[in-house]
N, C-alpha and C positions, 0 to 999 in steps of 0.2 A: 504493500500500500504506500501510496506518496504521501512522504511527511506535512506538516500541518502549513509551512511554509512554503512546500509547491503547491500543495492545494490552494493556497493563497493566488500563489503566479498563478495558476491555470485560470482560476476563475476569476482572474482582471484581464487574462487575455479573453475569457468570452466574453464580460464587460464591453471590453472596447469592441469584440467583436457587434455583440449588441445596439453597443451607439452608431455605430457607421449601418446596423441595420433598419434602426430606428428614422436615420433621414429620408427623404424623398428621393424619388431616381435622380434628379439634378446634381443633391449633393453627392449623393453614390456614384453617380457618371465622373460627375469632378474629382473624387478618390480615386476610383479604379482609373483613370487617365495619369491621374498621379502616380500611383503605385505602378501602371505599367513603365511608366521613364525612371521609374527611382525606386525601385521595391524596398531598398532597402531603408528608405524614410520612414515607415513601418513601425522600423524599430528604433528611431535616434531621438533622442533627446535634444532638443533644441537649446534647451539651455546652458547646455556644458557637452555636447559631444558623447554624451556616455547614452550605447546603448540599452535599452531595457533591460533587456537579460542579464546587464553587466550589474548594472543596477539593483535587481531582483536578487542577484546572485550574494550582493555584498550583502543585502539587508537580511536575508538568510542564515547568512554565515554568522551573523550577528546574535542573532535570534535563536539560533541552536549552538552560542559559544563558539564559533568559528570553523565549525562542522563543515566539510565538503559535500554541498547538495550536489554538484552538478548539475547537468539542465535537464529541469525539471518536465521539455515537452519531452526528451528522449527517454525519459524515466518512466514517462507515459506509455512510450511505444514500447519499449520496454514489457512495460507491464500487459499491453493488451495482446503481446506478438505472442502472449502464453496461450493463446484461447483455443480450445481443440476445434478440429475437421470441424466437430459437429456442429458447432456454432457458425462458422464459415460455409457449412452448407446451408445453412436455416436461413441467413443474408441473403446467401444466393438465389434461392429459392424467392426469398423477398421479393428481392430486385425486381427479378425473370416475370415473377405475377404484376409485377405493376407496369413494366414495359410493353408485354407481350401485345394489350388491350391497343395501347396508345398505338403500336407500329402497326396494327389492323387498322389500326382509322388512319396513320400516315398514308399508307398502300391505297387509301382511300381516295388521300388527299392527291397525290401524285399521279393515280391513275383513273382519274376523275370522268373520262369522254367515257358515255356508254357503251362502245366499242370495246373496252377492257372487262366491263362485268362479268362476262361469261367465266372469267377466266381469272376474276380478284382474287382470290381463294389462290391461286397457288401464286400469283404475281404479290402477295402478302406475304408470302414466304420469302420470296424474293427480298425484300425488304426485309426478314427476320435472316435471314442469313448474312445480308451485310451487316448489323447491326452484331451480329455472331466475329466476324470477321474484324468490326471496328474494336469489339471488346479483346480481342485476341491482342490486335496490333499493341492496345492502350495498355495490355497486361505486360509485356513483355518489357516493352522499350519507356513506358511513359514513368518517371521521376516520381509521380504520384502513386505509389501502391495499391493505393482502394481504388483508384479511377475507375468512372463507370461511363463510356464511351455506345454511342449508340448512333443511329439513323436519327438527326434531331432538325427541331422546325426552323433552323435559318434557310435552311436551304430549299426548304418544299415548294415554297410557291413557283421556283425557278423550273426544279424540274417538274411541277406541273404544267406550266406553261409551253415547256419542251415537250412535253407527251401529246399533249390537247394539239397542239399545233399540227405535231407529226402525224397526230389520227387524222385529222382534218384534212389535209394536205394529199395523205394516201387514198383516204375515202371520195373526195373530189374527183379523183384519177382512177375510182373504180380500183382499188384495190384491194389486197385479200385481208385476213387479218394475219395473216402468220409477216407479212412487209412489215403492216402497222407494228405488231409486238418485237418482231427482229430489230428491225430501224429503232423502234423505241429506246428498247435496252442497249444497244450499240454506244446510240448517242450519249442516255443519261450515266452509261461506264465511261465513256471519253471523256463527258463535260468532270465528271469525279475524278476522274487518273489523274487529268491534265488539272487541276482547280490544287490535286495535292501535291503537284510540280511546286505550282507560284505556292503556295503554302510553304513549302520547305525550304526552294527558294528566301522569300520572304523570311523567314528565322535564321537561315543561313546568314544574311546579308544584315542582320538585326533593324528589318522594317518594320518589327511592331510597335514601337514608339512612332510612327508615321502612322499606323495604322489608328493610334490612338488620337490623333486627332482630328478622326472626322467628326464631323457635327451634328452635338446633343440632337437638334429638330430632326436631321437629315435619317438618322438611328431611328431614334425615336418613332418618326414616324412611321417607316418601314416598318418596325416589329407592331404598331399599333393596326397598321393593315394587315400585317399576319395574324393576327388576334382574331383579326374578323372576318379571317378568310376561314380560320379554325373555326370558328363557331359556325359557319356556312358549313362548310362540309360536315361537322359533326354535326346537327339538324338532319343533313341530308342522310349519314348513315342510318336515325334512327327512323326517317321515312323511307329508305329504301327507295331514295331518287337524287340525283343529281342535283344540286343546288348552283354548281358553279359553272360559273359564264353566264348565268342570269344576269338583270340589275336587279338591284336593292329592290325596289317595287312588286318586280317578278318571284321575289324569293317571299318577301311579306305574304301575297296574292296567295300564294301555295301554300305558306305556312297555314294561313288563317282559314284554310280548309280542314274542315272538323275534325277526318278524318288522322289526318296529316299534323292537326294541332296535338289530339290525343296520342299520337306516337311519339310526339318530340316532347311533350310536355315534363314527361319522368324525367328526358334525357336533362332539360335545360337548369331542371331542378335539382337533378343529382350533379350537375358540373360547378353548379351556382355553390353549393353545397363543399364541395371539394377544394372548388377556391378560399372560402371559407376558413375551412379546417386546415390549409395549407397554410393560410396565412398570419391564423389567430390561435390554434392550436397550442399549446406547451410543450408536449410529447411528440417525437419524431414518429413514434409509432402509430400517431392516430389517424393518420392520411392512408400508410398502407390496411388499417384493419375498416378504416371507412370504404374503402373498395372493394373490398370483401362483401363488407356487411350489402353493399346495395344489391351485389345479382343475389345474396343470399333472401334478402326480402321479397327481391322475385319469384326465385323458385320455390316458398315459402308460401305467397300467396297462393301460384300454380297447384301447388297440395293441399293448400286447406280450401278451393273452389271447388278440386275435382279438375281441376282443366289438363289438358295434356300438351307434352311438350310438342306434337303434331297440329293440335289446337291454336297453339297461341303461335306456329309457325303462319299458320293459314290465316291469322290476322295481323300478321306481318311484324309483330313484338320478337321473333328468331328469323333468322334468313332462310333462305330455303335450301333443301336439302341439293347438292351437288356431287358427282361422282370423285373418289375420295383424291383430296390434293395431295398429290407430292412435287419435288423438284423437279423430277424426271418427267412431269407431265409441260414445263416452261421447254425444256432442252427438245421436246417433242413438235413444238410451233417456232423455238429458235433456229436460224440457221441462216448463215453469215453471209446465202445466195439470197436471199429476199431484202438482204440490205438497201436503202435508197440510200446510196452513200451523198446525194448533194444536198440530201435534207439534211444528214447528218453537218454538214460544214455548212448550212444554208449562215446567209444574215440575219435568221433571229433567233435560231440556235446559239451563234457567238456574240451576238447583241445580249442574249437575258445570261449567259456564260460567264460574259462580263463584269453583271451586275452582282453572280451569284459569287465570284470572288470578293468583292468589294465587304458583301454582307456578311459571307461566313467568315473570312479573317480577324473582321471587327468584332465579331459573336466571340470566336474561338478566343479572343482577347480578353475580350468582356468574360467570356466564364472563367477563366486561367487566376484573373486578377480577381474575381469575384471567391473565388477557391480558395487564392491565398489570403485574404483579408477574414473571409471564415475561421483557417485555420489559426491565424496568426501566425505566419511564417513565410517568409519570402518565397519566392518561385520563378523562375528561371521562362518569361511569355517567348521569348525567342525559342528557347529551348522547347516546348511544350507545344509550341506552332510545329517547329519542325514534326516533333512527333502527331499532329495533327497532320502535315502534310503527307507523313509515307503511311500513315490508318488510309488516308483518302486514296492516296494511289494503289495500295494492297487491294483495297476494295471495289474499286475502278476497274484494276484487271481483273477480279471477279465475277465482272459482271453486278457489281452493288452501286448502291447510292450514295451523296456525302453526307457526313456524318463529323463529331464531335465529343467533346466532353458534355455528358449530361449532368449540369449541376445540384440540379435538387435530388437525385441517389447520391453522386459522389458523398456530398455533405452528408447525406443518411447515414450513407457506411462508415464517413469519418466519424460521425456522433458515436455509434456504436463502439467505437473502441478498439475494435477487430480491423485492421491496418494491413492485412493480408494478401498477396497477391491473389494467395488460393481463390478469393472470394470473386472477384474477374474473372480467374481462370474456370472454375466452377459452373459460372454465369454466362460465358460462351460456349459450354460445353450443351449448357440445357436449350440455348438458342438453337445448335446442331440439332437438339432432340425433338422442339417443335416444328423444324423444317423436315428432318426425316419422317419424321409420325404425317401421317393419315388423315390428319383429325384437322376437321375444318371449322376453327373455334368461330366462325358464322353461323354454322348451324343450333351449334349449342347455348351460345352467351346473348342473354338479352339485346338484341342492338341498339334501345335505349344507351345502355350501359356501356358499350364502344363506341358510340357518340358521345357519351358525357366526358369522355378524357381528352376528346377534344375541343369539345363545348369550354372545362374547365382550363385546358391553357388558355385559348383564345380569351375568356371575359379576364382570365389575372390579367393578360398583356393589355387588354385596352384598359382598365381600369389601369395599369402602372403608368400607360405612358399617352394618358387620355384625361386622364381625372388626378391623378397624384402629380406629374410633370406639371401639370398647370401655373403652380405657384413659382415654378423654377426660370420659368420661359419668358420672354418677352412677348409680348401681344401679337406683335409681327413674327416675330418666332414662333409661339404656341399655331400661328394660323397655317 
C-alpha cells in the first residue's frame, strides 16, 4: 500500500486533474495546446523552477523523517502491475462490451447508401476487425500501456462521404455491387494507409505543435457537426432507415412519423441518459453497467409481455434475420478486378482525404494531450502521433478504416489501476473472436440500443462544443 504521503501526491494530482476538468472546452483547448508545445509545464513550478514531484518528494521526506519515498506514481504502477490475468481479462471483456455496440453503429455511419445494407452485417465486421488491428498496433508499440485504440468518430464522416459518393457514382453507370463494395474498400484502405504516412511523417518531423494550433471555432465546429451527424444516423439505426443525405426538414418529417417516432424514442432517451451518466456520474463503473442494464430492461420487458424475440423483430425493435456473417463472406464480393481505380484517385476522394488528415491529427493531438493531463504525466504527442500513424497504415493495408486512441476506455482502464499490456492485448484478441463468430449482433441487440451509442456521442459533442464553448468564443467566433 502507498504511504500516507503519496497518497497525498496522488490525490493532488487528480485535484488538478479535476480542475482542468472542471473548465469549459475553451479553457481545456487552451491547456491541451499548451501542454502539447510544453508538456512539461505540467509539472514546473513557476515560482522557483522546482518541479512538483521534486517538490512532493522533499515535503515527504520530511514528513516521514527523511524516508526515501520515491515517486510515488511508479509506486503506483508498481502496485497495480501485481493484478492477476483474471482481473485483466474482466477489463477486457469490459472494454470489448462497450465498443462492440458503438462500431455497429460506426459501420452504420460509414456505410450509410442503401446499396450497403444487404450486406452491413458482415461490412460491420469489417470495421470490428480494424478496430482489432488498431488495438494490436497500440499494444505493442504505443508508450501508453492500457491504451485502448479503436475505429473512432474523427474520421467517419470523411469516409462516409467517400462511400456515398462511390455508391453513387457506380450506381449512375449501372453498376454491380461487388464494383461498388470493391472500389469502396480499396479507396477507404488507401485514404487510411496513406493518412498514416502524413501521421508518422508529421511526428517524425515534430509537427504537432503546428498541428496545435489550428483554430478553437474551426475544431470546434467540425466535431459539433459530427455530433449531429451521430445522432442522424443513430435515429436512423433505430428506424431501420437511412437518415443521411436528407436535410434537416427531411429527417424531422420522418422522425415525427408515429411509427418511426416510437422506435427512436427509447433510443434518444437511452443516449440522452448515457451522456448523463458519463458526464455527472462518480464511478467509472456506472456508464459501463448503465449499458448493460438498458438491453437488459429490454429483454426483460420481452418476458414479462410474452413477446418473442421473432415478434419484436417483425416490428422492427431487432433487425432482421440475415444469413450468418463472417469475413469470408466480404472476400466473396471483394476483388481487386471490379476496382474503379479513377474513383479511387477521383477529386473528391482527395479533396475530403485532405480534410480527413487535417481533423484526425488534430483529434489524435487533442486525445494524446487530453491523456496526459488525466494522468498527470507528460507524454511524448510527437511520439504517440507517430504511433498513430503506422496503427493507421497496419490497418490500411488490411483492408481497415482510421482509427485512434479512444479516450474515455483509455482513462477507464487507467482508473482501474491495472496498467497492463495484457488488457489490449486480450481486447484484440476478442475483437478477432466477434469477426470470426457467426453471430450477427443485429439480429439479437435491441437497435434502439445500437443507436443510443450513437445518439449518446453525438448530443455530449454538441452540447460541448454548442452550448459549453459559448462563453469561451467571441460572437463572430461562436457564429
Amino acid at each position: 500500500p502507498l504511504s500516507h504521503a503519496s497518497e497525498e501526491y496522488v490525490e493532488e494530482l487528480r485535484d488538478h486533474k479535476r480542475s482542468h476538468s472542471a473548465q469549459d472546452p475553451g479553457d481545456q483547448a487552451n491547456e491541451l495546446q499548451k501542454l502539447l508545445r510544453h508538456p512539461q509545464t505540467l509539472y514546473s513550478d513557476s515560482s522557483n523552477g522546482n518541479t512538483m514531484m521534486q517538490q512532493k518528494q522533499h515535503e515527504s521526506q520530511s514528513n516521514l523523517h527523511q524516508q526515501q519515498l520515491g515517486n510515488p506514481i511508479n509506486e503506483k504502477k508498481n502496485e497495480v502491475s501485481k493484478g492477476g490475468f483474471l482481473y485483466y481479462f474482466m477489463y477486457a471483456v469490459l472494454n470489448t462490451m462497450m465498443a462492440v455496440p458503438s462500431l455497429y453503429g460506426y459501420a452504420s455511419v460509414i456505410f450509410n447508401h442503401d446499396v450497403f445494407q444487404p450486406h452491413i452485417a458482415t461490412l460491420s465486421k469489417l470495421v470490428i476487425w480494424s478496430s482489432g488491428v488498431h488495438q494490436m498496433v497500440f499494444c505493442i508499440i504505443s508508450s501508453i500501456s492500457f491504451a485502448k485504440a479503436e475505429v473512432q468518430d474523427a474520421g467517419l464522416l470523411f469516409l462516409s462521404v467517400m462511400s456515398h459518393f462511390i455508391a453513387e457514382q457506380i450506381l449512375n453507370d449501372d453498376g454491380s455491387i461487388e464494383e461498388i463494395i470493391s472500389t469502396t474498400i480499396v479507396t477507404l484502405s488507401i485514404a487510411t494507409a496513406s493518412l498514416g504516412i502524413i501521421l508518422m511523417l508529421m511526428g517524425r518531423f515534430h509537427c504537432a505543435d503546428a498541428v496545435s494550433y489550428l483554430p478553437l471555432p474551426v475544431v470546434g465546429g467540425y466535431l459539433a457537426y459530427i455530433g449531429y451527424f451521430c445522432v442522424i444516423a443513430g435515429v436512423g439505426l433505430c428506424i431501420s432507415k437511412s437518415m443521411i443525405g436528407g436535410g434537416f426538414l427531411s429527417d424531422m418529417q420522418l422522425l415525427m412519423q408515429k411509427e418511426a417516432f416510437i422506435l427512436a424514442f427509447p433510443g434518444l432517451i437511452a443516449g440522452a441518459i448515457m451522456m448523463l451518466v458519463a458526464r455527472y456520474a462518480q464511478s467509472d463503473i456506472t456508464l459501463p453497467l448503465t449499458m448493460i442494464i438498458i438491453p437488459s430492461i429490454f429483454y426483460t420487458i420481452l418476458y414479462a409481455t410474452g413477446t418473442t424475440l421473432d415478434e419484436a423483430r417483425e416490428s422492427n425493435w431487432v433487425g432482421q434475420t440475415t444469413p450468418p456473417s463472417s469475413i469470408s463472406v466480404l472476400f466473396e464480393l471483394f476483388d481487386l478486378g471490379h476496382v474503379r481505380w479513377a474513383l479511387v484517385l477521383s477529386q473528391k476522394c482527395v479533396t475530403v482525404w485532405v480534410g480527413m488528415v487535417f481533423v484526425v491529427s488534430f483529434s489524435s493531438c487533442l486525445d494524446v494531450a487530453a491523456i496526459s493531463m488525466d494522468m498527470g504525466e507528460p507524454l511524448d504527442v510527437n511520439k504517440e502521433l507517430i504511433t498513430v500513424g503506422l496503427s493507421n497504415l497496419v490497418s490500411g493495408l488490411l483492408l481497415g478504416q482510421s482509427g485512434s486512441y479512444i479516450f474515455s476506455t483509455t482513462i477507464l482502464t487507467y482508473r482501474t489501476g491495472f496498467h497492463s499490456r495484457w488488457i489490449g492485448f486480450i481486447g484484440a484478441l476478442m475483437f478477432l473472436a466477434v469477426v470470426i463468430s457467426k453471430v450477427n449482433l443485429l439480429e439479437i441487440a435491441p437497435l434502439f440500443f445500437l443507436g443510443s451509442t450513437l445518439i449518446f456521442i453525438g448530443i455530449d459533442l454538441l452540447y460541448e462544443w454548442i452550448v459549453e464553448v459559448y462563453h469561451r468564443l467571441l460572437l463572430s467566433e461562436y457564429i
